[in-house]
C-alpha positions in Angstrom: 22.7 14.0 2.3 20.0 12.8 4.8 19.2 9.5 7.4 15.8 9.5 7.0 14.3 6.4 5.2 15.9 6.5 2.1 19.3 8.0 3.0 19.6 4.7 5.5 19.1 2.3 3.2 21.1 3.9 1.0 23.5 4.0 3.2 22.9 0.6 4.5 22.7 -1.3 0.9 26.2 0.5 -0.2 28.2 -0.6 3.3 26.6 -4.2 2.6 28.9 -4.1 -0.2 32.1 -3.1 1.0 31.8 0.9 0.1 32.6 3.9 2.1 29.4 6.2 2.5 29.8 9.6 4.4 25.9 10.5 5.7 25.5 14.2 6.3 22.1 14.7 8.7 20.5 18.3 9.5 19.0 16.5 12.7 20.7 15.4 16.1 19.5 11.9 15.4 19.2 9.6 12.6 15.8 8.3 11.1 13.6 11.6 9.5 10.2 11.0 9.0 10.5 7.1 10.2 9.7 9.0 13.6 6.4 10.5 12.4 5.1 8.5 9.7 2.3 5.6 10.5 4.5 3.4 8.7 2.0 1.5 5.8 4.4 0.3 3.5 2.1 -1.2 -0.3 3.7 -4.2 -2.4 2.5 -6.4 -5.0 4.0 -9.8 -4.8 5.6 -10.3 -1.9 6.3 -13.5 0.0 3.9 -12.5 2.8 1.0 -12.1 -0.1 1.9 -15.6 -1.4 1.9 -17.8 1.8 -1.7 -16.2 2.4 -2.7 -16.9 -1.4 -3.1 -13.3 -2.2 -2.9 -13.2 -6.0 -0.9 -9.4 -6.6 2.0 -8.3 -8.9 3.7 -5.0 -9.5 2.0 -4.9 -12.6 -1.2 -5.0 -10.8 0.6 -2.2 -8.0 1.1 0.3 -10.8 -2.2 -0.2 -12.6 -4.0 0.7 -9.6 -1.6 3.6 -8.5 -2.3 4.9 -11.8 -6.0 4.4 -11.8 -6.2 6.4 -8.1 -3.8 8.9 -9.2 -6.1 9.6 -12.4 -2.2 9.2 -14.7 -1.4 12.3 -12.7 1.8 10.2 -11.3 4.7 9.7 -13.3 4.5 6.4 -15.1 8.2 6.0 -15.6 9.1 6.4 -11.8 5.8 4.5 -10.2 7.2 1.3 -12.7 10.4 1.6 -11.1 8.8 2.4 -7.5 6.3 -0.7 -8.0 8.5 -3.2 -9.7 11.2 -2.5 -6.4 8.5 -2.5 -3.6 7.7 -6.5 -3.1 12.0 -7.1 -3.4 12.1 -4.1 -0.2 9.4 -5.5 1.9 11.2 -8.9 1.7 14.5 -7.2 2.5 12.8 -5.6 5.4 11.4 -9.4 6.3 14.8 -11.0 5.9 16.0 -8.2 8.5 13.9 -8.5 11.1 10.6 -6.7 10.2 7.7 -8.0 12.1 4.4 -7.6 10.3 1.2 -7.0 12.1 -0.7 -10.0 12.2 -3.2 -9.0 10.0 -1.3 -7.4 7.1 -1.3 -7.3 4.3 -4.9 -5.6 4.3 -7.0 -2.9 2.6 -7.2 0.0 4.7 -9.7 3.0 4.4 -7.0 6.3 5.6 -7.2 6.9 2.0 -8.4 5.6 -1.8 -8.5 1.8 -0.9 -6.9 -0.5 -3.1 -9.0 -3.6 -4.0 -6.4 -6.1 -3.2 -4.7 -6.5 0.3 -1.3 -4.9 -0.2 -1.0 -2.4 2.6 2.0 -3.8 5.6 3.0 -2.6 8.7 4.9 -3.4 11.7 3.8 -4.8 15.2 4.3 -1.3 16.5 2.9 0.8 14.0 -0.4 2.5 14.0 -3.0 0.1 12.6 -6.2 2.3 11.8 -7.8 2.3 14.9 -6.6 3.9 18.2 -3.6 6.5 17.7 -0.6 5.8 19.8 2.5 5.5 18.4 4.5 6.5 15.0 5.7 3.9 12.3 8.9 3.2 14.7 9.0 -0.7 13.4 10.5 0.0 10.0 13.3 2.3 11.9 14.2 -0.4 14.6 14.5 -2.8 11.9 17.0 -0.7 10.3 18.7 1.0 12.8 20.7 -2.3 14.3 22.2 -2.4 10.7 23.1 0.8 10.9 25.0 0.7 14.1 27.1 -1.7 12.8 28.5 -0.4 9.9 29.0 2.7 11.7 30.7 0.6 14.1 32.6 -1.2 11.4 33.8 2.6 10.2 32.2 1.5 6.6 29.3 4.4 7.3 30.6 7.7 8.6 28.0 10.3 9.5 28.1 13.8 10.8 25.1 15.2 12.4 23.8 18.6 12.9 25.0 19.7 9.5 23.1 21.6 7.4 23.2 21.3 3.6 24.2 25.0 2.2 25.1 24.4 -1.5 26.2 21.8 -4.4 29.6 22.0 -5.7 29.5 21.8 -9.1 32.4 21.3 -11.8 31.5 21.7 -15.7 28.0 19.9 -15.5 29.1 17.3 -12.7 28.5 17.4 -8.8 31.7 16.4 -7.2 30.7 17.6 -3.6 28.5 19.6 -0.7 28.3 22.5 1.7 27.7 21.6 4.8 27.6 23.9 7.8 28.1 22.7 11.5 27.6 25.7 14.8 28.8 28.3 12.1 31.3 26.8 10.1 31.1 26.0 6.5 33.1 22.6 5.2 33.2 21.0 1.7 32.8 17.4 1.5 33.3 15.5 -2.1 32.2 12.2 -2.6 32.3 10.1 -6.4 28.3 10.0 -6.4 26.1 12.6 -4.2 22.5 10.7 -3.3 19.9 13.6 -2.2 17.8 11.9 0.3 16.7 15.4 2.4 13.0 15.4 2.2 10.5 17.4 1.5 9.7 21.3 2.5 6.6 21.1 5.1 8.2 23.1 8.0 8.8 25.9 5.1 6.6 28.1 5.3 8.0 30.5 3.1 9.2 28.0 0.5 6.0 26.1 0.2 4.3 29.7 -0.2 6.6 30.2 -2.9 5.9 26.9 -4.8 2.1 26.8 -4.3 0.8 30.4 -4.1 -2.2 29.5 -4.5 -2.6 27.1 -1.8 -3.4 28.6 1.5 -1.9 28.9 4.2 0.1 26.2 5.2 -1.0 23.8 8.1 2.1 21.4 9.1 2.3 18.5 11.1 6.3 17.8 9.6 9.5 17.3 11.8 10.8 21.2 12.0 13.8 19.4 10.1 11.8 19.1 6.6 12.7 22.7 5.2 13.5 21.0 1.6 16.8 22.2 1.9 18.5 19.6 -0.8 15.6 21.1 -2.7 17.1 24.7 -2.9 20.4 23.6 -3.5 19.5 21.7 -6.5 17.9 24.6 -7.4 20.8 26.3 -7.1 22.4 24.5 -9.8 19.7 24.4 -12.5 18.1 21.5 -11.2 14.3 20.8 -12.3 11.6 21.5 -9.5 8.1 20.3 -10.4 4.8 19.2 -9.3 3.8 21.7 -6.5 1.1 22.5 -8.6 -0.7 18.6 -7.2 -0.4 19.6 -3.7 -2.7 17.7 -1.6 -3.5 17.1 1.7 -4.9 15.0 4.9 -7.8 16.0 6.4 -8.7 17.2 10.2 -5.4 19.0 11.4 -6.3 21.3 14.3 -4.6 24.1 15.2 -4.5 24.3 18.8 -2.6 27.9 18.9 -4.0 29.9 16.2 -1.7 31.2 13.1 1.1 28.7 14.3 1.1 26.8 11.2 1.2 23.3 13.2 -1.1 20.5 13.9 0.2 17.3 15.4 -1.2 14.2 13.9 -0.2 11.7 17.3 -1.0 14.4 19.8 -4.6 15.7 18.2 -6.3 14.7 15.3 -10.3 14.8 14.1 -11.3 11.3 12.5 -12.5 13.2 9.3 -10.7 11.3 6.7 -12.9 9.0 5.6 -16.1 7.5 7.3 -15.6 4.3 7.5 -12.5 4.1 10.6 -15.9 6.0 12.3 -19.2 7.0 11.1 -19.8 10.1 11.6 -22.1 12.4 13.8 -21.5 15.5 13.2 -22.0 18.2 10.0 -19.1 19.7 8.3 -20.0 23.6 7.2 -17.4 25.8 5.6 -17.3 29.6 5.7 -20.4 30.0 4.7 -21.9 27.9 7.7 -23.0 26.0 5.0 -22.6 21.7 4.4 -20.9 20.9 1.2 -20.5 17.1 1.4 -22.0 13.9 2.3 -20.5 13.5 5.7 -20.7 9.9 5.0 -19.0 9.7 1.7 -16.7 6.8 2.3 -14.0 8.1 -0.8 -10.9 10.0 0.9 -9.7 11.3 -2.3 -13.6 12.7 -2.7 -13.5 14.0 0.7 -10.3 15.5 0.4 -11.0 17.2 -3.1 -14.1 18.4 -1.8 -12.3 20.6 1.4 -9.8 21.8 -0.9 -12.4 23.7 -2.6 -13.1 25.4 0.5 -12.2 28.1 1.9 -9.1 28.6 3.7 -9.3 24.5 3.2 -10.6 24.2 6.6 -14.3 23.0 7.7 -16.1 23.3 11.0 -17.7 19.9 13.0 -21.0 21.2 14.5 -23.1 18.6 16.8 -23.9 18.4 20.3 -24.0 16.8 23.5 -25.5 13.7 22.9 -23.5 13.0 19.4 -20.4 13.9 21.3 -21.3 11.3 24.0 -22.7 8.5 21.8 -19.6 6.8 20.5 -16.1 6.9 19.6 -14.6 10.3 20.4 -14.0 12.5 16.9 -10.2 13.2 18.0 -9.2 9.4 18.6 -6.5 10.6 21.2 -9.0 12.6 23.4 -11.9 11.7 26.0 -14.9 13.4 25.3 -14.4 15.1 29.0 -11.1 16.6 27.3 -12.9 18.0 24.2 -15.0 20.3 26.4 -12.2 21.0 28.9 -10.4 22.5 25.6 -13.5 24.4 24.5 -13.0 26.6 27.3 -10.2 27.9 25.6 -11.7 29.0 22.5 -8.9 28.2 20.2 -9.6 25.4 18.5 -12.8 24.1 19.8 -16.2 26.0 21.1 -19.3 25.0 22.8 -22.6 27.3 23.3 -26.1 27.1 24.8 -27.7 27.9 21.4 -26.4 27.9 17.5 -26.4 31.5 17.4 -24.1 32.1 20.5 -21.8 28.9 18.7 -22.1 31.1 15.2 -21.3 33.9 16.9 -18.4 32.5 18.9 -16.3 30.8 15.3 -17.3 34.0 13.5 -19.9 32.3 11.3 -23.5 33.9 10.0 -25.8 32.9 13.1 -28.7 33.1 10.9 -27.5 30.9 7.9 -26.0 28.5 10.3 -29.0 28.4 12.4 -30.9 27.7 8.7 -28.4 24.7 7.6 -28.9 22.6 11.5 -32.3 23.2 11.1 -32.5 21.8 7.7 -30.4 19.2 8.6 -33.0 18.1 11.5 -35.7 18.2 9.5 -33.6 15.5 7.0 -33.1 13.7 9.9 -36.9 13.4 10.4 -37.5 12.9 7.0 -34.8 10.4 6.6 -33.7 11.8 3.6 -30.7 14.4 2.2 -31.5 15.4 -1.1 -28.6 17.9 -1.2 -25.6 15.1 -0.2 -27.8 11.9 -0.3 -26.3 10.9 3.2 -27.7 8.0 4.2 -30.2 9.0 7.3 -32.3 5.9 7.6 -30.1 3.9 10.5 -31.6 5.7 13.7 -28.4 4.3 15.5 -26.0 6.9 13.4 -28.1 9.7 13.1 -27.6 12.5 15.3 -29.9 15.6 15.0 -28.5 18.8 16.4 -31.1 19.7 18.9 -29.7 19.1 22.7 -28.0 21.7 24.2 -24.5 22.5 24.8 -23.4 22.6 20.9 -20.3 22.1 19.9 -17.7 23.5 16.6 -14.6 22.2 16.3 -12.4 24.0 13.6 -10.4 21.5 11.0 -7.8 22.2 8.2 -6.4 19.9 5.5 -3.2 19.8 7.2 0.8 18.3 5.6 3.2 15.9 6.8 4.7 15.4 2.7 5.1 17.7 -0.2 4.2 16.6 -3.6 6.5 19.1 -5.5 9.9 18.1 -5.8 13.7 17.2 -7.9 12.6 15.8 -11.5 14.6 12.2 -11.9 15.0 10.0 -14.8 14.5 5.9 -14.3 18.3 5.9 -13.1 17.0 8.1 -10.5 19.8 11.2 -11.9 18.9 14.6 -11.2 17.8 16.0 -13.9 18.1 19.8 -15.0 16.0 22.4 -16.6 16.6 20.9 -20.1 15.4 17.4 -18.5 19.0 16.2 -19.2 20.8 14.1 -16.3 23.5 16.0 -13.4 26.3 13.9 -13.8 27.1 12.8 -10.3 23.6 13.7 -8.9 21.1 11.6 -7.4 17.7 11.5 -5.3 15.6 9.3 -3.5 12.9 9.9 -1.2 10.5 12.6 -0.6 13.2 14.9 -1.9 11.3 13.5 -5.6 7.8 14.8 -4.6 5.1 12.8 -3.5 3.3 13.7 -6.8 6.1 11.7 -8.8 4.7 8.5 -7.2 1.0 10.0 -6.4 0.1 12.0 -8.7 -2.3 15.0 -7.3 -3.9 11.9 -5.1 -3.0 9.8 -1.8 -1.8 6.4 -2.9 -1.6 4.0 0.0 2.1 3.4 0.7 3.8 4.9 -2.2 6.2 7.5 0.3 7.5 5.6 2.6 7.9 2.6 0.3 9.7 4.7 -2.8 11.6 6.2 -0.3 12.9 2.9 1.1 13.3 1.6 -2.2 15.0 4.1 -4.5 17.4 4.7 -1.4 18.2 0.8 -1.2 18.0 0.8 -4.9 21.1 3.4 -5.5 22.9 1.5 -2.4 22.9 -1.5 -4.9 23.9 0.1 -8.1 26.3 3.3 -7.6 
């Protein structure tokens, strides 16, 4: 159930060996999240890290997954996940897969590792200007995937909506699948979950995390976590909601809609190294509650979730907004201010008070934090977040007329709750004990199974490629 990135390779893997897999897809195409994701796949020990004399093993993979996560991730399943990530990325190399020169790297999106472990593809976003999605790792794999279609050796039916599990004594022998209206059952020997998460359910994700607020999604409409509810259904075990977390500078161009869109509008807020930043972040109370510069994602991020409403405001003005690098990577500054004209998303104002007044903030205590903020740049000093205000080159007092807010959330492509798994990768049920018949891979598991309550570089996608490829090999 699924063609996303573990439902291929599942898929793919199982055909390479002379079985018959029947691939059930929600979607009008094949390939999930590979279409949104900036594909960063991590490994310890690959090939790629030998020839350049990179000295990395899994072991070393899970001790620093761990570390980041703080042992919020599950041990048993990051062992697996790390032990089967350098075997995938060679796979994906044997295939096809053409690295980016420079990989493998440390990159900065979120907690670093301190050795270079972090791939992706020639086509793939790469850290710096936003273009396109992770779309290397999917035309690596689809090829493969056209041929045993072609062959008949992988049958799959699209637009079909998983509706329920069928379930004899305490074994799943089939699905539910519904297609424009009609119901059909479809058994198989071994059913492989690979749906994804819930994102684009609103009502679910409410449901799971209540107190979480609202959410802000930048997920295909397709990730509803309907293999999710089905297992559900059945007395399957749901957990780790509760370690939600999420990316930082989602704007919501049309308020209350829910969506941001990472590759159409995105504020360079994650982290301050990709850019340094000139601007202020103020929550609610128009007040700063961070070190702008604080280089740490998982800091940063842990910091806005303790916001309000998990959303932040940028304040600067013209000449920050003109001096460098524009804050939304896809935009011209000239398209920032065209936008504040709508008064959506983004504002600017010939004073602070008229801006305060305008994003519904106290004029007076936002006029009191700029001001204080001016008079650390003039000091040089910030003994409140110790940013570092000595370079006169990346300070940016907020003193020249227009000013400008920009409005932020913490926003979610992937879920963290999700299907509890044993190191087989079964379903497992309330009393922790295996579904006979039952397995998952992917997203499906929750990001906090491999993550913990943190972002660990690569440890989605590359699970998700390797648990599918993994069950391919063995079932």
């Amino acid at each position: 159930m699924g063609a996303g990135s573990a439902g291929m390779c599942c898929a793919i893997r199982a055909a390479e060996r002379g079985l018959h897999v029947l691939v059930i897809e929600k979607d009008s195409v094949v390939g999930g999240t590979l279409h949104l994701t900036a594909g960063h796949l991590s490994a310890g020990g690959t090939r790629r890290q030998k020839s350049k004399g990179i000295d990395d093993s899994p072991q070393k993979h899970f001790d620093e997954v761990m570390k980041i996560s703080q042992n919020t991730a599950n041990p048993e399943i990051v062992k697996l996940a790390t032990e089967l990530a350098p075997k995938t990325v060679d796979w994906l190399e044997d295939n096809g897969f053409e690295f980016a020169p420079e990989t493998p790297a440390i990159i900065y999106g979120h907690a670093p590792y301190a050795t270079p472990r972090t791939y992706w593809g020639n086509q793939d976003y790469a850290g710096g200007r936003i273009a396109t999605a992770g779309i290397t790792i999917f035309n690596t794999l689809k090829p493969i995937w056209d041929k045993y279609v072609e062959e008949g050796k992988i049958k799959v039916l699209l637009e079909h909506k998983l509706t329920n599990l069928v379930k004899i004594d305490n074994r799943v022998v089939g699905v539910k699948a519904q297609h424009e209206g009609k119901e059909s059952i479809f058994h198989g020997k071994n059913i492989v979950l690979t749906t994804g998460g819930y994102a684009s359910n609103h009502e679910f994700f409410k449901k799971v995390t209540p107190d979480h607020p609202r959410l802000i999604s930048t997920a295909r409409p397709t990730s509803t976590g309907d293999g999710i509810i089905a297992a559900q259904a059945i007395g399957a075990n749901f957990k780790g909601a509760e370690m939600h977390n999420s990316t930082l500078g989602g704007i919501e161009l049309e308020p209350m809609s829910g969506r941001t869109d990472f590759w159409k509008q995105w504020a360079r807020v994650s982290n301050s190294v990709d850019r340094k930043p000139r601007e202020i972040y103020v929550n609610e109370q128009a007040e700063r509650f961070i070190n702008e510069d604080e280089p740490n994602p998982d800091v940063r991020e842990k910091l806005v979730h303790k916001q309000s409403g998990r959303r932040f405001w940028l304040i600067f003005d013209e000449t920050a907004l003109m001096a460098g690098a524009s804050i939304i990577p896809q935009w011209t500054q000239e398209k920032i201010k065209e936008e504040c004209q709508n008064e959506k998303a983004m504002w600017k104002a010939d004073s602070i008070s008229e801006l305060a007044q305008k994003i519904g903030l106290d004029a007076e205590k936002l006029n009191e934090t700029v001001n204080q903020f001016n008079q650390n740049c003039k000091d040089k000093s910030d003994p409140d977040f110790a940013r570092n205000l000595t370079n006169e080159e990346t300070v940016f007092p907020i003193q020249n007329a227009p000013f400008y807010a920009i409005l932020t959330y913490a926003y979610s492509l992937i879920t963290f709750g999700g299907l509890a798994t044993n190191a087989n990768l079964q379903v497992l049920n309330d009393d922790n004990e295996p579904i006979e018949g039952l397995y998952a891979a992917g997203e499906i598991m929750g990001v906090s199974s491999t993550s913990g309550d943190a972002f660990c570089g690569g440890m989605v996608l590359t699970p998700a490629l390797s648990f599918g490829k993994y069950l391919g090999e063995v079932l």
